[in-house]
N, C-alpha and C positions, 0 to 999 in steps of 0.2 A: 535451543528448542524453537522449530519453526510449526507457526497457526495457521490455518488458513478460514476465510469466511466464504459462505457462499455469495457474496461478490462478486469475489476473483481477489481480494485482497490477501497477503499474507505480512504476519509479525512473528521479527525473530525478537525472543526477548532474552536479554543480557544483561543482568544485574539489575534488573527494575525497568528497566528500560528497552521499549519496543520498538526496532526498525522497521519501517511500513513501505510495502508498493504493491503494485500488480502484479498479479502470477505471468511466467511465461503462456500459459491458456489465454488468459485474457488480453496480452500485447497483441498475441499470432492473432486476434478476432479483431482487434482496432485496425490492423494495419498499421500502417509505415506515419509515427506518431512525428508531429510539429509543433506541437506547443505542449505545456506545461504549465497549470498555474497550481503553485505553491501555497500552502496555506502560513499565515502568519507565525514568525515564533513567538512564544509565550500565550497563544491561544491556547483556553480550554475549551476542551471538546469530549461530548459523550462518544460512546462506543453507537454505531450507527451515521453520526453524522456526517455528513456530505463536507469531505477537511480539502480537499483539489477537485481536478477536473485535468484529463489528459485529453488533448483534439490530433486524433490522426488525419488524414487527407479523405477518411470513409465516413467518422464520428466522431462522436464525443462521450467522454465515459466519463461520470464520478469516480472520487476517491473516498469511499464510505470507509473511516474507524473503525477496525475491529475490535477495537479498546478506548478505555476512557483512561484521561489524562491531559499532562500542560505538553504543547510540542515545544521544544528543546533544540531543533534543528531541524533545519530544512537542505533538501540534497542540491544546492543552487549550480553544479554542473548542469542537471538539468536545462537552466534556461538558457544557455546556448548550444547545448546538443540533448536535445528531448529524445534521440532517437538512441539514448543508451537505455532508456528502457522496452528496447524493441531487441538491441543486442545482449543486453544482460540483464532482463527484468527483477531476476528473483536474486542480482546481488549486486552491480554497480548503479543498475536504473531505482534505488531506493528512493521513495519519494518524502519522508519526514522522519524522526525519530519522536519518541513520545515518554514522557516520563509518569508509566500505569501509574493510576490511582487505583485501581481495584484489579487485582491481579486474578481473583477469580473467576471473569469473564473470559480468559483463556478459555477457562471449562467447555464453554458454551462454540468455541470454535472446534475446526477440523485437525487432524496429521494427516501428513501428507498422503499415507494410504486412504485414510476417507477422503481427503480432498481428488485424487485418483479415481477413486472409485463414486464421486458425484460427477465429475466432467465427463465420465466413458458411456 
């Protein structure tokens, strides 16, 4: 099951636990991305919280939580090819895994059709 926030953020959650990064919308608007910083493992964090920061050659964009929980892994290819979330944002460029503490905030995110249908 894949969320999405209006962000641009999406969580695929699998067994309690939510893989997170930027939507393919949101890479194509950064541009051609160079850095990555990573949020720490075993931080906890609210849903909302500013958990990365992606810098393309144009901007800089946070990494707001669409969920609250302890992160559990961080996707550390990133730090030397940042630009697999420009090639594969919504499934090799993942940027943390997170283990939900409140699964019910799902609720309050998108599928993929509303998230569709907020970007058009």
């Amino acid at each position: 099951m894949k969320k999405f926030s209006k962000d641009h953020e999406w969580v695929e959650i699998v067994d309690g636990v939510g893989t997170v990064g930027i939507t393919d919308h949101a890479q194509s608007e950064l541009g051609d991305i160079v850095f990555v910083e990573l949020p720490e493992v075993g931080a906890e964090i609210a849903a909302g919280d500013e958990v990365a920061v992606i810098e393309s050659v144009k901007a800089a964009g946070e990494v707001n939580s669409p969920v609250s929980g302890e992160v559990i892994e961080v996707n550390e290819v990133l730090i030397d090819e940042p630009g697999t979330v420009n090639s594969s944002a919504e499934d090799d460029g993942w940027v943390y895994k997170i283990k939900l503490s409140n699964e019910s905030e799902l609720d309050d995110l998108m599928d993929e059709d509303g998230y569709q249908a907020f970007i058009a």
